[in-house]
mmCIF file as gemmi writes it, N, C-alpha and C atoms, coordinates in Angstrom:
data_model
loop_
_atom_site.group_PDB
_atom_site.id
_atom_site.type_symbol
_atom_site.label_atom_id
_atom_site.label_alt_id
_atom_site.label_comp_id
_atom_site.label_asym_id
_atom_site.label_entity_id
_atom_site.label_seq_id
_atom_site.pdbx_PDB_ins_code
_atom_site.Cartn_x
_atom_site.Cartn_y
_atom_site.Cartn_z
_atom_site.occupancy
_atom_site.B_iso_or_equiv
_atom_site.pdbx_formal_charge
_atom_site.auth_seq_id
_atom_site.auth_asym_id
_atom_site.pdbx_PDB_model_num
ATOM 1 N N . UNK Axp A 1 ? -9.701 47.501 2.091 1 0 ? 1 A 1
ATOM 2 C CA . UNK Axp A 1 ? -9.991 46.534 3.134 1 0 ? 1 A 1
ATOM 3 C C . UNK Axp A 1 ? -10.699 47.197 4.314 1 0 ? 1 A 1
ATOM 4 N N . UNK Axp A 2 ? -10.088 48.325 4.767 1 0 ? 2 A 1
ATOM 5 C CA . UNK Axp A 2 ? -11.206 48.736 5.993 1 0 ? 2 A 1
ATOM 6 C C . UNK Axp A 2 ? -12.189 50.285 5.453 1 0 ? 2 A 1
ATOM 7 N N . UNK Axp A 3 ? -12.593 50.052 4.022 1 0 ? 3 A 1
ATOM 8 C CA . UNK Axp A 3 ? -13.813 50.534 3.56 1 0 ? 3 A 1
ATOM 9 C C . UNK Axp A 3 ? -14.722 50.107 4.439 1 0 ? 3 A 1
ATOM 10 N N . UNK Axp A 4 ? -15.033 48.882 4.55 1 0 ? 4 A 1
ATOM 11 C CA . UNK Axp A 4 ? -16.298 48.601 5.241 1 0 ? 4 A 1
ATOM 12 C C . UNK Axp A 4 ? -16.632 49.196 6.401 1 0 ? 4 A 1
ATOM 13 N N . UNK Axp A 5 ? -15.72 49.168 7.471 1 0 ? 5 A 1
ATOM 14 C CA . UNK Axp A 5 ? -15.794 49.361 8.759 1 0 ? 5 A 1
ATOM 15 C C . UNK Axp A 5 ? -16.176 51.344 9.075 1 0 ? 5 A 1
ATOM 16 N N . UNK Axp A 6 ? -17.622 51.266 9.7 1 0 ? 6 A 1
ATOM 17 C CA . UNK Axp A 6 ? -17.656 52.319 10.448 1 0 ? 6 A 1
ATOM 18 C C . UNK Axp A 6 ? -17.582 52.623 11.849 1 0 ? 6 A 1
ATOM 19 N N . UNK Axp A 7 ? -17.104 53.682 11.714 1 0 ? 7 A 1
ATOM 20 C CA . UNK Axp A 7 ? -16.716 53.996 13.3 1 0 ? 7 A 1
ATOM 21 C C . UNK Axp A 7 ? -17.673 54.258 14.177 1 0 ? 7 A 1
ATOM 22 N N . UNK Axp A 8 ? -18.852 54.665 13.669 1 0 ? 8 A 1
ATOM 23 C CA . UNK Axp A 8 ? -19.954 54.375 15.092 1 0 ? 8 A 1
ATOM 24 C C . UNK Axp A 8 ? -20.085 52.391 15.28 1 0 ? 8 A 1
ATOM 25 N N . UNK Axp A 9 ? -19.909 51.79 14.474 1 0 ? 9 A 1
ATOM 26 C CA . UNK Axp A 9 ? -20.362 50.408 14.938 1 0 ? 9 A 1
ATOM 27 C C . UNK Axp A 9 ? -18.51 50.037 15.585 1 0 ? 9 A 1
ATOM 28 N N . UNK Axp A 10 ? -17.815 50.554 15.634 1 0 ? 10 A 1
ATOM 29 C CA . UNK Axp A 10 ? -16.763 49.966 16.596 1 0 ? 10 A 1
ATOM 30 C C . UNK Axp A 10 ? -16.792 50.644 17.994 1 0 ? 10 A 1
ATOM 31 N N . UNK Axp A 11 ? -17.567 52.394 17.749 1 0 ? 11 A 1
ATOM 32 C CA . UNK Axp A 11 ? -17.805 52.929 18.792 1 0 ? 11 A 1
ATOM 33 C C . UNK Axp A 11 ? -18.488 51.95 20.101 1 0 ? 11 A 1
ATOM 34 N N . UNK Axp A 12 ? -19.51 51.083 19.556 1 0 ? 12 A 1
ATOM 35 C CA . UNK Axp A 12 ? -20.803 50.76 20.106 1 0 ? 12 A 1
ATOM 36 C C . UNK Axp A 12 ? -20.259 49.144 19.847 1 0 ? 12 A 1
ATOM 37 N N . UNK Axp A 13 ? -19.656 48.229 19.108 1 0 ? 13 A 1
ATOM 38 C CA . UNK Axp A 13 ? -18.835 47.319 19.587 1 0 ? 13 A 1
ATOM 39 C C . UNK Axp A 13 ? -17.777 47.346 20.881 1 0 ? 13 A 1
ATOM 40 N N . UNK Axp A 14 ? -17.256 48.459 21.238 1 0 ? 14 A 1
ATOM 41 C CA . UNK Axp A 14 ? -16.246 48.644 22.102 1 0 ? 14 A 1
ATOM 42 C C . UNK Axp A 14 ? -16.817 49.353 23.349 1 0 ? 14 A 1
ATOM 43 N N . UNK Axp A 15 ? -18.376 49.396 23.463 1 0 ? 15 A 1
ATOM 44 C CA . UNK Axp A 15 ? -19.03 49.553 24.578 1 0 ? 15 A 1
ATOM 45 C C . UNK Axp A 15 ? -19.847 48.59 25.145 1 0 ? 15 A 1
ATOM 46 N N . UNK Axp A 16 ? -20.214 47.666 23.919 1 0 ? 16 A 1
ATOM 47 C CA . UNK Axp A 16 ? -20.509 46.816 24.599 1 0 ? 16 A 1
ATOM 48 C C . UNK Axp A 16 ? -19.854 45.437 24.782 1 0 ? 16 A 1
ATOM 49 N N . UNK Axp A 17 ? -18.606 45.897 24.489 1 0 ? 17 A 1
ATOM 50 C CA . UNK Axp A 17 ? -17.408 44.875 25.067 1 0 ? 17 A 1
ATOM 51 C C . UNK Axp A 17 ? -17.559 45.619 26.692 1 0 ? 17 A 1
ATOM 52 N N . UNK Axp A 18 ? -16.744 46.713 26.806 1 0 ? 18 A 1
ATOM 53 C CA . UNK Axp A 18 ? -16.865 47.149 28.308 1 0 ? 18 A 1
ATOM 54 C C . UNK Axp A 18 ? -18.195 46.706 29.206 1 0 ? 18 A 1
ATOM 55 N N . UNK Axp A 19 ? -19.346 46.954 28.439 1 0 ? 19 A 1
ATOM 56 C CA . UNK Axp A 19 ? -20.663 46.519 29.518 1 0 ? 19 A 1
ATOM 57 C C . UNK Axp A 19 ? -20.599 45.025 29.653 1 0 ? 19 A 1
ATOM 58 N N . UNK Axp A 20 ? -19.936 44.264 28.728 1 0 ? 20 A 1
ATOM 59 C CA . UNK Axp A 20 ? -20.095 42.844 28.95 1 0 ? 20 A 1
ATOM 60 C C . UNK Axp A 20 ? -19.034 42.483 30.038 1 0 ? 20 A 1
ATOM 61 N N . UNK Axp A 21 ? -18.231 43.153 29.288 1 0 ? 21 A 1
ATOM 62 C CA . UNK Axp A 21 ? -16.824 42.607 30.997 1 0 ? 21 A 1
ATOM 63 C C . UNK Axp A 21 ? -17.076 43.313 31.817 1 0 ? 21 A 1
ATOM 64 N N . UNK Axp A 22 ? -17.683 44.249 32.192 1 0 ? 22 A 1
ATOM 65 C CA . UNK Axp A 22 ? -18.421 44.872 33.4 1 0 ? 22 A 1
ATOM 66 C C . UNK Axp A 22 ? -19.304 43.876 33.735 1 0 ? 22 A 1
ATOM 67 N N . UNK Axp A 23 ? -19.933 43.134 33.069 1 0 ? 23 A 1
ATOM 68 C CA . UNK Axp A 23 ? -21.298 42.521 34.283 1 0 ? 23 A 1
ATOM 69 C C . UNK Axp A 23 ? -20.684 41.367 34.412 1 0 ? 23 A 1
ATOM 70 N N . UNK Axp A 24 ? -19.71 41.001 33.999 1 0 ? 24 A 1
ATOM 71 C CA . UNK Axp A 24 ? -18.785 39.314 34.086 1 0 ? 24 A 1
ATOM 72 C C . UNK Axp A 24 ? -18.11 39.779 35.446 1 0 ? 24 A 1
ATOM 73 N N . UNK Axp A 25 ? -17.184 40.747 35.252 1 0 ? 25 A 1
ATOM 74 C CA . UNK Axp A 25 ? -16.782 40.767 36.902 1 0 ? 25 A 1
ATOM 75 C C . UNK Axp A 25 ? -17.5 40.9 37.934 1 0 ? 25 A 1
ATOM 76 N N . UNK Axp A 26 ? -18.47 41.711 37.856 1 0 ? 26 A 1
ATOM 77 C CA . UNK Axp A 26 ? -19.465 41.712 38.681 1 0 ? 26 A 1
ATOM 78 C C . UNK Axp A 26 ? -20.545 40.558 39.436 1 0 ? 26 A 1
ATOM 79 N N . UNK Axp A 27 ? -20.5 39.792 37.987 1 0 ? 27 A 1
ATOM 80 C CA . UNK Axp A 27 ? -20.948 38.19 38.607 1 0 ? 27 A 1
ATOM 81 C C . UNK Axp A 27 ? -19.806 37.483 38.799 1 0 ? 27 A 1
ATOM 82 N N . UNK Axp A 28 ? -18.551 37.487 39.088 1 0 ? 28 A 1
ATOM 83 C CA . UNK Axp A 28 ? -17.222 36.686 39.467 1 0 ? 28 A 1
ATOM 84 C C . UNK Axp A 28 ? -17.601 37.372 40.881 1 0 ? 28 A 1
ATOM 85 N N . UNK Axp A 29 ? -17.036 38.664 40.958 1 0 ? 29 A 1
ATOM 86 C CA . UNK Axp A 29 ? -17.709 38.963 42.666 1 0 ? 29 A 1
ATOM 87 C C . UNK Axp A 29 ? -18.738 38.24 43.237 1 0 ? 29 A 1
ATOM 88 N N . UNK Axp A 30 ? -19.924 38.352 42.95 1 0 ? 30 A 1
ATOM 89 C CA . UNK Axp A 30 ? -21.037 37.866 43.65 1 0 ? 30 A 1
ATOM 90 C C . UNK Axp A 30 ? -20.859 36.276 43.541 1 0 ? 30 A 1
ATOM 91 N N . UNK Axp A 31 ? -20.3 35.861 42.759 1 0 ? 31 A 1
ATOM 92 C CA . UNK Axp A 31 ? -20.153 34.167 43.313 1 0 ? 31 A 1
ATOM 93 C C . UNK Axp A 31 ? -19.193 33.727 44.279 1 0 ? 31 A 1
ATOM 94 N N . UNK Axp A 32 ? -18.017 34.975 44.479 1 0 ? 32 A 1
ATOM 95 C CA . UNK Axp A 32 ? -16.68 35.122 45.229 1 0 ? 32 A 1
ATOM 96 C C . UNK Axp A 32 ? -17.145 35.194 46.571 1 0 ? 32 A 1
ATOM 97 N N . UNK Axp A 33 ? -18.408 36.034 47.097 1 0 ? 33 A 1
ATOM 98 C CA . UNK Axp A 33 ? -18.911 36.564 48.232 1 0 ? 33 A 1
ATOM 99 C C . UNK Axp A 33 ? -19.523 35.574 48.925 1 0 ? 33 A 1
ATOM 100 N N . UNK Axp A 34 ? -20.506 35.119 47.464 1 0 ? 34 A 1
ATOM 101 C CA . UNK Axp A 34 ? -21.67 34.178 48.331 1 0 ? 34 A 1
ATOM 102 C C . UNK Axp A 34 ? -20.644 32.535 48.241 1 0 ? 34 A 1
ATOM 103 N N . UNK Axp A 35 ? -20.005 32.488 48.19 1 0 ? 35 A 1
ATOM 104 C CA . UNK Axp A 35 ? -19.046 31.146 48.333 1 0 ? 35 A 1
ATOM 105 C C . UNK Axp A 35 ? -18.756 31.299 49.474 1 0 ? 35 A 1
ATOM 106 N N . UNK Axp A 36 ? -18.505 30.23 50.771 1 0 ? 36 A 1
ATOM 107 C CA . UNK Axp A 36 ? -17.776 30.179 52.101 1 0 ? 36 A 1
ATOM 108 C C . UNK Axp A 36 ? -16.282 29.626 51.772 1 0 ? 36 A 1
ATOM 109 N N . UNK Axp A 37 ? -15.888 29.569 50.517 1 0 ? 37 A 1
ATOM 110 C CA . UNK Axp A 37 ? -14.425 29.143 50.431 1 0 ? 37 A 1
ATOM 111 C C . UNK Axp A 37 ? -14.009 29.817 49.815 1 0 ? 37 A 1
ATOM 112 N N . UNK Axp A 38 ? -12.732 30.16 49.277 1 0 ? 38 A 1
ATOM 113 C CA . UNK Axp A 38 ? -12.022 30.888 48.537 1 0 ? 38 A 1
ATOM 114 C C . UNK Axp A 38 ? -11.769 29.855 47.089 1 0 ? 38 A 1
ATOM 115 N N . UNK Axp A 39 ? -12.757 30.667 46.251 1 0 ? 39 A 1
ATOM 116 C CA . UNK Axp A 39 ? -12.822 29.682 45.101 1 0 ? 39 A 1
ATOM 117 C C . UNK Axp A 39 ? -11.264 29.586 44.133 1 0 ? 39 A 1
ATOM 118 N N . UNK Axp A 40 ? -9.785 30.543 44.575 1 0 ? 40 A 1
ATOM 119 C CA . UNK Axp A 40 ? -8.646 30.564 43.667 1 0 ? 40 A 1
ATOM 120 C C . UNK Axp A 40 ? -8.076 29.847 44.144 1 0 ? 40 A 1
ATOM 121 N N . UNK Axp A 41 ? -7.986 29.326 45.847 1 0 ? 41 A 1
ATOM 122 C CA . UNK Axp A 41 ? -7.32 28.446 46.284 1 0 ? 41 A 1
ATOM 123 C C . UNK Axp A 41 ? -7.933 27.121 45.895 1 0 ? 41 A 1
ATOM 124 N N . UNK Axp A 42 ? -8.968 26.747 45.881 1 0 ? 42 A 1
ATOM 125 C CA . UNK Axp A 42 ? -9.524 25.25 45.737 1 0 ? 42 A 1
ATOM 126 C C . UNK Axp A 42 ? -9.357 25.254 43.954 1 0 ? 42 A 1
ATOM 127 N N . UNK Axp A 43 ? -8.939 26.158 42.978 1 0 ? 43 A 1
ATOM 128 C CA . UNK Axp A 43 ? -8.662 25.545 41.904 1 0 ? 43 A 1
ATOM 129 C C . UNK Axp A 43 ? -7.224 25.961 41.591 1 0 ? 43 A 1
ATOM 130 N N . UNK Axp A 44 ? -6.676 26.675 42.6 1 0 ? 44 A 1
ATOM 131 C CA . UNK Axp A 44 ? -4.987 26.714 41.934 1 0 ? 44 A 1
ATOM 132 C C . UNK Axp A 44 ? -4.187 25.764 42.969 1 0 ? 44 A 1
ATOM 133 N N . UNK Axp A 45 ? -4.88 26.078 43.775 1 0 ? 45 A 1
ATOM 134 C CA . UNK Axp A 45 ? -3.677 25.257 45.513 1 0 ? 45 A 1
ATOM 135 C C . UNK Axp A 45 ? -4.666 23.418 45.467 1 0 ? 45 A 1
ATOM 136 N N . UNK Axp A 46 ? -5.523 23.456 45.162 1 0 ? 46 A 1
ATOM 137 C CA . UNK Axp A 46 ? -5.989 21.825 45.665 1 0 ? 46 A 1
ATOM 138 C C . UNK Axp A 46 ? -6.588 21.438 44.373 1 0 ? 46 A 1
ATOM 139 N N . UNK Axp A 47 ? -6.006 21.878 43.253 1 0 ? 47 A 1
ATOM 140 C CA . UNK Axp A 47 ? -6.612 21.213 41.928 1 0 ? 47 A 1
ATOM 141 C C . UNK Axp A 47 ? -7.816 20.601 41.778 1 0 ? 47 A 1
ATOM 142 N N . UNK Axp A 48 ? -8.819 21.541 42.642 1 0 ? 48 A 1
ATOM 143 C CA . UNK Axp A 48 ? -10.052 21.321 42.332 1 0 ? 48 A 1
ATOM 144 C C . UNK Axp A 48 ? -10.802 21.346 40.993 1 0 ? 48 A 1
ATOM 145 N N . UNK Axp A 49 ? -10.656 20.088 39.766 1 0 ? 49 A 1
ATOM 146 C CA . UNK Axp A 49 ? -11.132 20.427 38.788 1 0 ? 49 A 1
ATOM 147 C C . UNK Axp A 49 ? -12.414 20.48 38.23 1 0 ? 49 A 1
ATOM 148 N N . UNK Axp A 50 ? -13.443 20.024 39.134 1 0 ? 50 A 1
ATOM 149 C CA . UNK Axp A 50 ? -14.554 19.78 38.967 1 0 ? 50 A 1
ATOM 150 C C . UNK Axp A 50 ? -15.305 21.34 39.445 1 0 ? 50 A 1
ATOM 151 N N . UNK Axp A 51 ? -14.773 21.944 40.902 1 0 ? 51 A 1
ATOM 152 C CA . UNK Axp A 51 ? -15.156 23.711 40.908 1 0 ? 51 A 1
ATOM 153 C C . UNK Axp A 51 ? -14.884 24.484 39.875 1 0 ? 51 A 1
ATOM 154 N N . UNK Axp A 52 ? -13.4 23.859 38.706 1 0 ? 52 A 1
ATOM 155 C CA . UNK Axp A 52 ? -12.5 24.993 37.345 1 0 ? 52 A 1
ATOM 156 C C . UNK Axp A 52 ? -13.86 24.59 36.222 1 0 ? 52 A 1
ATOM 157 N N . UNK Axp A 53 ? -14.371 23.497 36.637 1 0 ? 53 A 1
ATOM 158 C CA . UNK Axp A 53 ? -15.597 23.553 35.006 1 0 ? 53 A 1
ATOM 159 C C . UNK Axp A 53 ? -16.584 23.766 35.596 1 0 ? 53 A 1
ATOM 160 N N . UNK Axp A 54 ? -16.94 24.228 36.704 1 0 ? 54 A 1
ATOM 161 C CA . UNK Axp A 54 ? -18.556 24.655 36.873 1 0 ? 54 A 1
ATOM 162 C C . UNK Axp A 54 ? -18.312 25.95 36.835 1 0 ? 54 A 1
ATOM 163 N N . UNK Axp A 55 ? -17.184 26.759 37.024 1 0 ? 55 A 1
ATOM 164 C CA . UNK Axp A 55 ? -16.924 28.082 36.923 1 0 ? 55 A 1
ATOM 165 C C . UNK Axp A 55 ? -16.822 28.515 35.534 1 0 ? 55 A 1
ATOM 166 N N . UNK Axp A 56 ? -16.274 27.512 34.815 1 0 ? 56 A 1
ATOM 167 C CA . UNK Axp A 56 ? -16.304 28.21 33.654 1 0 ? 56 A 1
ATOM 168 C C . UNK Axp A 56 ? -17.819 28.188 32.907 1 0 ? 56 A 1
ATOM 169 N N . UNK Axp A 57 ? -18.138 26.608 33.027 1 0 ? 57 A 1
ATOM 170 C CA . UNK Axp A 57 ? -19.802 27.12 32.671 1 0 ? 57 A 1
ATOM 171 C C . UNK Axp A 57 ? -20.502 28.287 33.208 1 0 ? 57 A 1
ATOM 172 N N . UNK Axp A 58 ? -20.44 28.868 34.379 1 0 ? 58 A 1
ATOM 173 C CA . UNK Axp A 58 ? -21.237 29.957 34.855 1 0 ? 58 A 1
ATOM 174 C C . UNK Axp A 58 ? -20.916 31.16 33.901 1 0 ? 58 A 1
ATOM 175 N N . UNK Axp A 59 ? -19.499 31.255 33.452 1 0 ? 59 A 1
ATOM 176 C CA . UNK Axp A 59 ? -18.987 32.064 32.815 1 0 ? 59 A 1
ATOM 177 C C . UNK Axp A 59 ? -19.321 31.981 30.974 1 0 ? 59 A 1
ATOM 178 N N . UNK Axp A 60 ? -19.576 30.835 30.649 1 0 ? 60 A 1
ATOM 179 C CA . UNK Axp A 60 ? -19.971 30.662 29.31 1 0 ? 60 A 1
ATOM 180 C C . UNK Axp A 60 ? -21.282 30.95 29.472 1 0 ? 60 A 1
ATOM 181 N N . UNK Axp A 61 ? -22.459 30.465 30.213 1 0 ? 61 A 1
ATOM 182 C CA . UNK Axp A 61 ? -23.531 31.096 30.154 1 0 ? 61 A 1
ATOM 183 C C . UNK Axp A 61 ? -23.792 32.363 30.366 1 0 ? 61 A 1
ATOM 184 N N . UNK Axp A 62 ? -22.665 32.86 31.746 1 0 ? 62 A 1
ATOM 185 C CA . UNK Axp A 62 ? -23.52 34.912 31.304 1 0 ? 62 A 1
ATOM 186 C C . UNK Axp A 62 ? -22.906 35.149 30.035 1 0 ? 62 A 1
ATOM 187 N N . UNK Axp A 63 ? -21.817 34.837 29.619 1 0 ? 63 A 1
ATOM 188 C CA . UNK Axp A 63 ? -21.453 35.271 28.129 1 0 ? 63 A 1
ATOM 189 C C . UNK Axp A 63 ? -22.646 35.319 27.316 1 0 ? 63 A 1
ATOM 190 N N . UNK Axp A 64 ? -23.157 34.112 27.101 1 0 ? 64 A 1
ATOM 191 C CA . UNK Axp A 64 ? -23.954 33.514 25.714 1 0 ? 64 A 1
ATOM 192 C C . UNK Axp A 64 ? -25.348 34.941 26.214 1 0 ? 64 A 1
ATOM 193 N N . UNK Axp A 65 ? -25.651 34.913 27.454 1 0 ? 65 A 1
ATOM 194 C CA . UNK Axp A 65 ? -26.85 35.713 28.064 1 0 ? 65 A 1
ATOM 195 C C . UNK Axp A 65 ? -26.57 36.926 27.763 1 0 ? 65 A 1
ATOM 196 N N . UNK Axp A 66 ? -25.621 37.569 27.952 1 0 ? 66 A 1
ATOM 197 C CA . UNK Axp A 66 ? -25.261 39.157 27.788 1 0 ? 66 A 1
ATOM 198 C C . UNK Axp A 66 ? -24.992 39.313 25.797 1 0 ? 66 A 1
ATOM 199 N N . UNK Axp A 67 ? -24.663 38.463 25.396 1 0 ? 67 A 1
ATOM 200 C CA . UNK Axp A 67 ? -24.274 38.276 24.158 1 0 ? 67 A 1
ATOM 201 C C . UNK Axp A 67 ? -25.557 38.349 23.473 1 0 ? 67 A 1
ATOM 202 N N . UNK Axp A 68 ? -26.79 37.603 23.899 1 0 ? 68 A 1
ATOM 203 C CA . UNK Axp A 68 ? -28.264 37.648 23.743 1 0 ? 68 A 1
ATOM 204 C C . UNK Axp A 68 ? -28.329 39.062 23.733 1 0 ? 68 A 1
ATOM 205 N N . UNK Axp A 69 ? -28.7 39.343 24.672 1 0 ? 69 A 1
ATOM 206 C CA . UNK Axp A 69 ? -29.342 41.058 25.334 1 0 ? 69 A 1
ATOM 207 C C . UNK Axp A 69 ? -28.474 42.071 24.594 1 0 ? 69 A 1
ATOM 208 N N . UNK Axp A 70 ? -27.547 41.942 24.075 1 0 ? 70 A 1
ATOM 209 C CA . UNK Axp A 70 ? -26.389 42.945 23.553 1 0 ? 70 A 1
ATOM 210 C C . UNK Axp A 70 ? -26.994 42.98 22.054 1 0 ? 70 A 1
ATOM 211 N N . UNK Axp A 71 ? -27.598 41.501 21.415 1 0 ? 71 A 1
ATOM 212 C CA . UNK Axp A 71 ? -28.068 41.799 19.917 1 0 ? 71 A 1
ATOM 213 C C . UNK Axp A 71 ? -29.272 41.839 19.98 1 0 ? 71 A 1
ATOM 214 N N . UNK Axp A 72 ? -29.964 41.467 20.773 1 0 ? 72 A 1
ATOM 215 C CA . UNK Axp A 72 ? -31.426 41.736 20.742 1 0 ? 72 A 1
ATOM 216 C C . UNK Axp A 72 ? -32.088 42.994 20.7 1 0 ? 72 A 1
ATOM 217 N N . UNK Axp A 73 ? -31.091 43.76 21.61 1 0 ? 73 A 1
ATOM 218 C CA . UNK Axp A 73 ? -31.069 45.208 21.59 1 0 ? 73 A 1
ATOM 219 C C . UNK Axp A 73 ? -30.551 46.228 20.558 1 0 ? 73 A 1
């Protein structure tokens, strides 16, 4: 069963897991900064649900984007 699997492609799977959640937090910061509100209170304290799905779309698109650039490369 784990015949298949080589260890340079988990090497280089498991780096570009790290570079991907590296540039995800990095764009959670920069939307954290350039916001004038505190975006955890308006979706945990005032059940803002309409800010909880535009956040997550921002977050499904750098996914799908970094996910691009990660196989293209």
């Amino acid at each position: 069963m784990l015949d298949g699997i080589v260890l340079s492609e988990v090497v280089s799977m498991l780096f570009y897991t790290s570079i991907g959640m590296g540039l995800m937090y990095i764009c959670w910061k920069v939307i954290d900064i350039v916001t004038p509100f505190p975006i955890i209170k308006e979706i945990e304290e005032d059940q803002n649900v309409a800010l909880a799905v535009l956040i997550a779309s921002i977050f499904i698109a750098m996914a799908i984007i970094i996910a691009a650039v990660v196989v293209s490369g």
